[in-house]
C-alpha positions in Angstrom: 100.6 27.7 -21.0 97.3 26.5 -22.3 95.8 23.6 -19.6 95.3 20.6 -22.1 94.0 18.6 -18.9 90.1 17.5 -19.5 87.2 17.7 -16.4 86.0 14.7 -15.9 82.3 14.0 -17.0 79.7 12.5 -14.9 79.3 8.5 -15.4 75.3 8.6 -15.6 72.4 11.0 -16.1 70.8 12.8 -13.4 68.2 10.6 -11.7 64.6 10.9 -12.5 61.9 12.2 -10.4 60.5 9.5 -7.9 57.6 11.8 -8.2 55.1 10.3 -10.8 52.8 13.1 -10.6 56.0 15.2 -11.7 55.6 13.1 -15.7 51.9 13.6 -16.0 48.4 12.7 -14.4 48.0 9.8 -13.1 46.5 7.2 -15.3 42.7 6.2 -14.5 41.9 3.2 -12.4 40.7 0.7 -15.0 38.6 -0.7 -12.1 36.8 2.4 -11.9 36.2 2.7 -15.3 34.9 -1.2 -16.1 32.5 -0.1 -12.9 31.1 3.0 -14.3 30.8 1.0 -17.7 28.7 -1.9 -16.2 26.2 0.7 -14.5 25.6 2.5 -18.0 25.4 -0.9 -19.5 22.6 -2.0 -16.7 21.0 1.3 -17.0 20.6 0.5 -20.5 19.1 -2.8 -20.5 16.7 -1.7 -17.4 15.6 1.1 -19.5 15.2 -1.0 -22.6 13.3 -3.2 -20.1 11.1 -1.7 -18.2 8.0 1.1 -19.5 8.8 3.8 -17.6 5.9 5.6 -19.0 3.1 3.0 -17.7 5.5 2.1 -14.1 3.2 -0.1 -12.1 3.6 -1.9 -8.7 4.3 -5.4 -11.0 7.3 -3.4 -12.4 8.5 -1.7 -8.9 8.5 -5.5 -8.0 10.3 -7.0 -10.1 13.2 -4.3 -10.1 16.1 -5.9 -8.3 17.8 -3.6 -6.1 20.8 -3.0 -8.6 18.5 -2.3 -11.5 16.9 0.1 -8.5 19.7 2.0 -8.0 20.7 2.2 -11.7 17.3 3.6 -13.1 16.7 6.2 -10.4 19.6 8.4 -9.6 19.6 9.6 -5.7 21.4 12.6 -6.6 19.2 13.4 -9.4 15.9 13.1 -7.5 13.3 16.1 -7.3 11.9 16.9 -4.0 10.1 19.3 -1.5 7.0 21.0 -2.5 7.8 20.5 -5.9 7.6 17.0 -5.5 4.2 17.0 -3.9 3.0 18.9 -6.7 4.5 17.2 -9.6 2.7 13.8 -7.2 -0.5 15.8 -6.9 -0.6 16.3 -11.0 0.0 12.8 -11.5 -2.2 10.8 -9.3 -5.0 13.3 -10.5 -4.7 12.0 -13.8 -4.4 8.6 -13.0 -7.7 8.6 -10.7 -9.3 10.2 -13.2 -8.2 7.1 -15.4 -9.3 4.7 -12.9 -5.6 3.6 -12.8 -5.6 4.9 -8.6 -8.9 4.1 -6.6 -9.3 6.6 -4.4 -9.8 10.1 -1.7 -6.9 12.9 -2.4 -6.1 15.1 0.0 -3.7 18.0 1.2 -3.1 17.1 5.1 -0.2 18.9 7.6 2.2 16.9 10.0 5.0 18.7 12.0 4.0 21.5 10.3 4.8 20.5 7.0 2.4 19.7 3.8 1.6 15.8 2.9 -0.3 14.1 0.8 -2.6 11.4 1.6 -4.7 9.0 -0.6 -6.7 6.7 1.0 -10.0 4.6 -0.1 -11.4 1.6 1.6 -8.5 -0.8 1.2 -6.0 1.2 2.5 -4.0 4.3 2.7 -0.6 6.1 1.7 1.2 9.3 2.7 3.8 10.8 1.0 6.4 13.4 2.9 8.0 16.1 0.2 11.3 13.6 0.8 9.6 11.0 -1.1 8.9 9.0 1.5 5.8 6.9 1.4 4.3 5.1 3.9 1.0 3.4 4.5 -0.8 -0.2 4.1 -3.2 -2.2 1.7 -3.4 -1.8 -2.2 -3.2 2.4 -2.2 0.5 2.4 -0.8 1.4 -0.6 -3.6 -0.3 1.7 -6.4 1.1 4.7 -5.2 5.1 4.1 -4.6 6.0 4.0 -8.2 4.0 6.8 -8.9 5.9 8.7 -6.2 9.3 7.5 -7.9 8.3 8.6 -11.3 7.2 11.9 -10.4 10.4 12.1 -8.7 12.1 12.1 -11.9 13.3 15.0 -13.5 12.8 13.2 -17.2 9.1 11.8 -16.6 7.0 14.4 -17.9 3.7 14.9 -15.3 0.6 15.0 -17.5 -1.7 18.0 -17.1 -4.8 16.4 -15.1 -8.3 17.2 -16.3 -10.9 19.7 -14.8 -13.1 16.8 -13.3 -10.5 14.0 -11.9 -12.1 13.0 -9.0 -14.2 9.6 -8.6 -17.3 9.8 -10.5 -20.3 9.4 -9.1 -21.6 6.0 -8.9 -24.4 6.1 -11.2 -22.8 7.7 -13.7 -20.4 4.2 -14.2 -21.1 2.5 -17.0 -22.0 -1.4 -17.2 -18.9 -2.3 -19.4 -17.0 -1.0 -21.5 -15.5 -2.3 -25.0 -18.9 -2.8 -26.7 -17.9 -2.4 -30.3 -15.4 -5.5 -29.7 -18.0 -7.7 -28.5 -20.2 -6.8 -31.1 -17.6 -7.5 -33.9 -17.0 -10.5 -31.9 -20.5 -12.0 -32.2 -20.1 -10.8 -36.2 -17.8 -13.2 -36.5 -18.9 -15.7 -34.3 -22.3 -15.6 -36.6 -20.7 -16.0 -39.9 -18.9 -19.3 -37.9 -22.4 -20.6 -37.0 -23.8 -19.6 -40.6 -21.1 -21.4 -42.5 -21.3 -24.1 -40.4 -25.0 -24.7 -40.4 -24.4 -24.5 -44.3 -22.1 -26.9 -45.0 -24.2 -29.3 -42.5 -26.9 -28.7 -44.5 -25.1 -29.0 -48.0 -23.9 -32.6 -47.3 -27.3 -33.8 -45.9 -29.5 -32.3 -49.2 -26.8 -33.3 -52.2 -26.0 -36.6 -50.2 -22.2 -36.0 -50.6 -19.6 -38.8 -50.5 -17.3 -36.7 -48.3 -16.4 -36.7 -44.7 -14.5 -33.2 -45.1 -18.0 -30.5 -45.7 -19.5 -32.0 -42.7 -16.2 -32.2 -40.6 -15.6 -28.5 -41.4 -19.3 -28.1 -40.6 -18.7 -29.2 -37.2 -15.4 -27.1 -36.6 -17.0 -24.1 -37.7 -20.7 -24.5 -35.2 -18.0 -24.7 -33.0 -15.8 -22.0 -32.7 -19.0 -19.9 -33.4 -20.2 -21.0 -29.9 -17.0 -20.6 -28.5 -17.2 -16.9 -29.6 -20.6 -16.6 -28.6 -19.5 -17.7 -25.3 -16.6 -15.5 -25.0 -18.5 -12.3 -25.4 -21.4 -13.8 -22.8 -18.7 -14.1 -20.4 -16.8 -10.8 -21.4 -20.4 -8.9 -20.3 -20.5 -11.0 -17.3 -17.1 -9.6 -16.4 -17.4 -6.7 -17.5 -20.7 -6.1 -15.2 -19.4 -7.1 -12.6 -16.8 -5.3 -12.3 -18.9 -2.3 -12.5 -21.4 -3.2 -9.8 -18.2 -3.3 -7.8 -16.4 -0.2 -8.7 -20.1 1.0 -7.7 -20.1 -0.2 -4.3 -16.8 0.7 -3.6 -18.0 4.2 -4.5 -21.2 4.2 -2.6 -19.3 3.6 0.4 -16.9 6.3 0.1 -19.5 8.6 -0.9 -21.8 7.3 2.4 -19.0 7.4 4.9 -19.4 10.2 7.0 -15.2 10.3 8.0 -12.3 8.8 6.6 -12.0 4.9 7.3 -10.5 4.2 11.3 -7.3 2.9 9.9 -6.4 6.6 8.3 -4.0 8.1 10.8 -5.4 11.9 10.0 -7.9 13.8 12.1 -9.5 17.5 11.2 -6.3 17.7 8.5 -3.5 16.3 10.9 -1.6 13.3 10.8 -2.1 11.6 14.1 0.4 8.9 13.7 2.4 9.5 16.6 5.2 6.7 16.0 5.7 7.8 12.4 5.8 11.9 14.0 8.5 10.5 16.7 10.3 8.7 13.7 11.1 12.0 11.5 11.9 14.4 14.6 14.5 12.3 15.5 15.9 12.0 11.3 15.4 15.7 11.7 17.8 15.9 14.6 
């Protein structure tokens, strides 16, 4: 006899998986990404910002640490002797500029290769880590060299043949001529015109106040110009009889100035030596 009786059928489905990861991957963390998007968004504006191709110590100082962080990339940096090459190249060209006053030099500590710059305002050394350490105006012009050559996108220029300092009388007085002398063009046709229109109400007796104010304005911004290039040459010659001097006493010193820390191509700085053999341990 057939069995017409029916098996009963569960009430509910099977219950899910308390596992999430068993429906899929696990959705990203919106934190995460609104983080990542504000350091793309500052890295942005700091490179929109900054001139990463003419970096100077004004820039390096005005760099929050954030914007720091955001434009260099730790995990991107170059270093090791490729890094004191790529250094080498560039402060080469920038002595030879006059952008870096002063000595360059291959020296050894702890058995390892540094560079040293030094003049007679102060010094810098730079380990192939990228540290840099040093006093007085060399160790503020070269850090953000050191940080730019340390980035894989900067592009070191080639350095010329003779980059070294020149010799002292081979600087000239100034520099710029050709604008001081289209300068005083101008400043001449000023005074000319001037003179003219002074002249011109005086000989025709005209009943006008406006030829001989204009007279006036134009005498003087001819003297002004006049006295802008005077003072330009001033400056300018100055500033070469100093860049002379400072020169003359590199050239005349016998050794390196008493506050560089390196003797017969050793760095005797023996706080600094204790410092990286214990971050070498």
């Amino acid at each position: 006899m057939e069995d017409t009786s029916t098996r009963s059928e569960p009430d509910s489905p099977p219950p899910e998986s308390a596992d999430p990861a068993a429906d899929g991957p696990d959705d990203a963390d919106p934190e995460t990404e609104a983080g990542a998007d504000d350091i793309e968004a500052l890295r942005e504006r700091v490179e929109s910002e900054y001139d990463f191709d003419d970096f100077g110590p004004s820039d390096m100082a005005r760099m929050s640490a954030e914007e720091w962080d955001a434009a260099f990339d730790p995990d991107t940096w170059i270093t090791g002797d490729r890094l004191l090459d790529r250094v080498d190249a560039e402060l080469k060209s920038r002595i030879a500029t006059r952008d870096v006053f002063g000595v360059l030099e291959r020296v050894r500590e702890n058995g390892e290769e540094r560079i040293l710059v030094y003049s007679d305002e102060g010094y810098a050394i730079i380990r192939p880590t990228g540290e840099v350490r040093g006093e007085g105006t060399v160790l503020r012009d070269i850090e953000p060299v050191v940080a730019l050559a340390a980035m894989d996108s900067y592009e070191v220029p080639e350095p010329p043949d003779d980059w070294s300092l020149p010799h002292p009388d081979s600087v000239p007085e100034g520099s710029g001529e050709f604008g001081n002398l289209l300068i005083q063009a101008v400043a001449a046709v000023q005074v000319l015109a001037g003179a003219a229109l002074l002249v011109a109400t005086a000989v025709t007796d005209l009943d006008t106040i406006v030829a001989p104010a204009m007279g006036v304005v134009f005498l003087l911004v001819g003297v002004f110009l006049f006295a802008m290039v005077a003072n330009a040459r001033l400056s300018d010659r100055f500033r070469s009889e100093e860049y002379r001097d400072r020169l003359r006493a590199l050239r005349e010193a016998k050794e390196r100035p008493g506050f560089v820390p390196v003797e017969d191509g050793v760095v005797t700085d023996e706080d600094a030596a204790a410092t990286d053999r214990d971050r070498d341990e």
